[in-house]
C-alpha positions as CSV (number, residue, x, y, z in Angstrom):
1,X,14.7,7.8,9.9
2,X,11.5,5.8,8.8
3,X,8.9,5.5,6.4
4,X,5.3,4.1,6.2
5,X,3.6,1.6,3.8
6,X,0.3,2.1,4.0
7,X,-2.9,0.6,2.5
8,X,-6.1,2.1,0.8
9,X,-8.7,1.2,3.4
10,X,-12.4,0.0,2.3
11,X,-13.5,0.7,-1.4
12,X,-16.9,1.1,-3.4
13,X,-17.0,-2.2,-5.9
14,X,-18.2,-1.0,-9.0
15,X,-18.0,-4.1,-12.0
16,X,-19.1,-1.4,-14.2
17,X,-16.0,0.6,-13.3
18,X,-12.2,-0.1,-14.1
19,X,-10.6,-0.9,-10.6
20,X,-8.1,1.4,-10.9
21,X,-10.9,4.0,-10.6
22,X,-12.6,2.6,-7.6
23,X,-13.2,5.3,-5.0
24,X,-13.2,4.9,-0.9
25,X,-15.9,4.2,0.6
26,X,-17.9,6.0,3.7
27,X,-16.3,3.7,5.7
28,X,-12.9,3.8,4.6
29,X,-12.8,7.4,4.1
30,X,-13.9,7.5,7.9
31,X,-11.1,5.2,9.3
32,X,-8.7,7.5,7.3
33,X,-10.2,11.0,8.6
34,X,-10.4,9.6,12.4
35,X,-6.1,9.4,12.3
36,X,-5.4,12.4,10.7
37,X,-4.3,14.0,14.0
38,X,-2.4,11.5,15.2
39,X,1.6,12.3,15.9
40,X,2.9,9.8,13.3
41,X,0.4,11.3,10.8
42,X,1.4,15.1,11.3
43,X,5.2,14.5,11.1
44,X,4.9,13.3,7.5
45,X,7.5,15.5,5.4
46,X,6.0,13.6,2.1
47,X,3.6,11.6,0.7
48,X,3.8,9.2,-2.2
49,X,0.7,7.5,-4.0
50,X,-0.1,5.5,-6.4
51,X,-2.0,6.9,-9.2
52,X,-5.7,4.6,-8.5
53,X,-8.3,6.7,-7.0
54,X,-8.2,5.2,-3.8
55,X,-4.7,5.7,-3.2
56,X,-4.7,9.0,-4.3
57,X,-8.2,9.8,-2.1
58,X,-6.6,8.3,0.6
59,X,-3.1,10.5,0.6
60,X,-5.1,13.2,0.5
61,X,-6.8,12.6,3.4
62,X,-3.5,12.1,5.2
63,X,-2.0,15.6,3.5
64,X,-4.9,17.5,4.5
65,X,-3.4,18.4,8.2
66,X,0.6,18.2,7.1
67,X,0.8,20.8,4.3
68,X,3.4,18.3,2.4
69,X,2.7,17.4,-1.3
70,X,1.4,14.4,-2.0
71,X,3.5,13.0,-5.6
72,X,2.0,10.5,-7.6
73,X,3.2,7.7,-9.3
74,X,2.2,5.0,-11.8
75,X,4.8,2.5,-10.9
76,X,3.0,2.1,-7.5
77,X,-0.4,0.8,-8.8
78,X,-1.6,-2.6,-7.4
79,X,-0.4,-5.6,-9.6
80,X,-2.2,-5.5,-13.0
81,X,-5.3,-7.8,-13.1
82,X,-7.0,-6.2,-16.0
83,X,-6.4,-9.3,-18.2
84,X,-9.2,-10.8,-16.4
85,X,-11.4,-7.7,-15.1
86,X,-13.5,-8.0,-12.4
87,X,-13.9,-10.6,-10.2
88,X,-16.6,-11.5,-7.4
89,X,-14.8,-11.4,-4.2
90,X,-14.6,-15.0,-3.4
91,X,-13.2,-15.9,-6.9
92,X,-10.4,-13.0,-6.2
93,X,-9.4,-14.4,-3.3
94,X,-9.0,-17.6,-4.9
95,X,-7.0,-15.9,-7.7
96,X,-5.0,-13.6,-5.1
97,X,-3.9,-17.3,-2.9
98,X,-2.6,-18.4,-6.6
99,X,-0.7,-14.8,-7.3
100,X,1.2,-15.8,-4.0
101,X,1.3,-19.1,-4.1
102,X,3.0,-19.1,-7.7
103,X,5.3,-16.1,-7.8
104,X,7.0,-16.8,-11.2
105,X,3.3,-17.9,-12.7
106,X,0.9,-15.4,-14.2
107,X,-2.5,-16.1,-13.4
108,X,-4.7,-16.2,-16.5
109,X,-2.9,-13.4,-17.5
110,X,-2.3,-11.5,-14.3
111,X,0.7,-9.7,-13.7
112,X,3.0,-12.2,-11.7
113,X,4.1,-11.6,-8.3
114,X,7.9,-11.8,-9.1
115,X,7.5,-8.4,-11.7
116,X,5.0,-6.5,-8.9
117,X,7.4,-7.0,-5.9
118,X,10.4,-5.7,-8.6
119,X,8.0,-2.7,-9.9
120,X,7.2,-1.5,-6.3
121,X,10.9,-1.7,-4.7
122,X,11.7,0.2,-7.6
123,X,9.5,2.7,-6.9
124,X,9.9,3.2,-3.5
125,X,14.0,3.5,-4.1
126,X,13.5,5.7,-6.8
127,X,11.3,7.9,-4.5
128,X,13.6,7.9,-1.4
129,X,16.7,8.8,-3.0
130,X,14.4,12.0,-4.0
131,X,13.9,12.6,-0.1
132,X,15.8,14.8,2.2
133,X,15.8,13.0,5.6
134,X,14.0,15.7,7.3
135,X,11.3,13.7,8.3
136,X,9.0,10.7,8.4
137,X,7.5,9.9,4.3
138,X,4.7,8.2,3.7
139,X,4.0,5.3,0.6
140,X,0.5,5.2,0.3
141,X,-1.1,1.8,-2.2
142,X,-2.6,-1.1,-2.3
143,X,-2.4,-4.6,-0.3
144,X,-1.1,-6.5,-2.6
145,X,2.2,-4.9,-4.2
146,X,2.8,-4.2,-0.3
147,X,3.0,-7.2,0.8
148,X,5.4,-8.0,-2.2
149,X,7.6,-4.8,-0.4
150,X,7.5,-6.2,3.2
151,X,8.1,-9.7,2.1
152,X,11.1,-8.2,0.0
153,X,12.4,-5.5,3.0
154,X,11.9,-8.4,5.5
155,X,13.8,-10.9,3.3
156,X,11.0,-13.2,3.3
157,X,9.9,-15.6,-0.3
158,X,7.0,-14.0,-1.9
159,X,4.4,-15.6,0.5
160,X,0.6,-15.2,1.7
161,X,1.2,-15.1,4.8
162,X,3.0,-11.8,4.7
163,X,-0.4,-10.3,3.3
164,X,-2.3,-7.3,5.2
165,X,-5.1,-8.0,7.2
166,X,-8.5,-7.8,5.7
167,X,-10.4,-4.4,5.2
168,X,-7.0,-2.5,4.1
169,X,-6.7,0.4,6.0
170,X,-3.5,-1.1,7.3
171,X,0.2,0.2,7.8
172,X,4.0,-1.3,8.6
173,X,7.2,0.7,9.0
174,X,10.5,0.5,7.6
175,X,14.0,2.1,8.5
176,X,15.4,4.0,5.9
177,X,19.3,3.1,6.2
178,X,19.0,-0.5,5.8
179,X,14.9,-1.1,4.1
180,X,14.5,-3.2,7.3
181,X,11.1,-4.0,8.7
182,X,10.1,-2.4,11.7
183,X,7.0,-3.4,12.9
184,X,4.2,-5.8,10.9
185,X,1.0,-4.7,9.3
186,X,-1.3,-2.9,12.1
187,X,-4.4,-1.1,11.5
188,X,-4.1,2.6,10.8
189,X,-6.8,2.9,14.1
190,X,-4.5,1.3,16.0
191,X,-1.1,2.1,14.9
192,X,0.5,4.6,17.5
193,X,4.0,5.0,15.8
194,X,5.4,2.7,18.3
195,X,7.4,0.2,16.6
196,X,7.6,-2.3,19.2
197,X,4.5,-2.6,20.4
């Protein structure tokens, strides 16, 4: 048996707004809508989101065809950034590059990388021993923490390179028995449940 990390696709920026409250946008509501027929999308047996708007919008895009609950938790949230609020996008990606690059560092208050990628394999444990292994479940969140889980199911250092490809809206398996990875980060467009491809 398997599971899915996937990623909140494209957002509306608000610097008015507290992140954690940013909604999808047109577009990335779209992208979300256009899979919900696909098979892997329809053989979910559950669907766990973190508790920011987006992820939550975006689960419940994915529940809409499947009839199984969406559960929410806290402990899935992106990594805490709220020392420093909001930041234009090219000074976040310059912060996001330091997040990586310094694991054990917090930037300028930031949560550090080494606590997220604990935090989020927490989670996801706690939530699969909760899971029956009747089917396929679904983590849905943010870019960032999920990188921290793929580098830490794929035994990689906390590393960049690892990270989803831009616009979110992006997905990579994992096999239940052993947390192994099976497949990288693929868009959610073009992700056909075929682990090898």
């Amino acid at each position: 048996m398997h599971a899915y990390y996937i990623t909140h696709p494209q957002i509306v920026m608000n610097p008015a707004v507290p992140v954690p409250q940013w909604g999808l946008s047109e577009t990335g509501r779209a992208r979300i809508e256009a899979v919900c027929d696909r098979p892997w999308v329809l053989s979910l047996t559950r669907i766990f989101s973190s508790d920011e708007k987006k992820a939550i919008e975006t689960a419940g895009i994915l529940a809409r065809n499947t009839g199984c609950p969406i559960e929410i938790d806290p402990l899935m949230g992106e990594n805490d950034r709220s020392s420093t609020g909001f930041l234009p996008p090219p000074e976040f990606e310059k912060a996001a590059d330091r997040f990586f690059a310094e694991p054990e560092e917090s930037f300028k208050g930031w949560e550090r990388a080494v606590d997220a990628e604990a935090r989020i394999v927490k989670a996801v444990s706690i939530a699969l021993e909760r899971c029956s292994g009747d089917g396929p479940v679904a983590f849905v969140g943010h870019g960032g923490v999920g990188t921290l889980l793929k580098c830490h199911f794929g035994g990689y250092p906390i590393s960049r390179v690892h990270d989803q490809p831009p616009g979110g809206g992006n997905i990579f398996a994992f096999r239940l028995s052993d947390r192994a990875c099976l497949c990288d980060w693929k868009p959610v467009e073009t992700f056909s449940g075929d682990f090898h491809g």
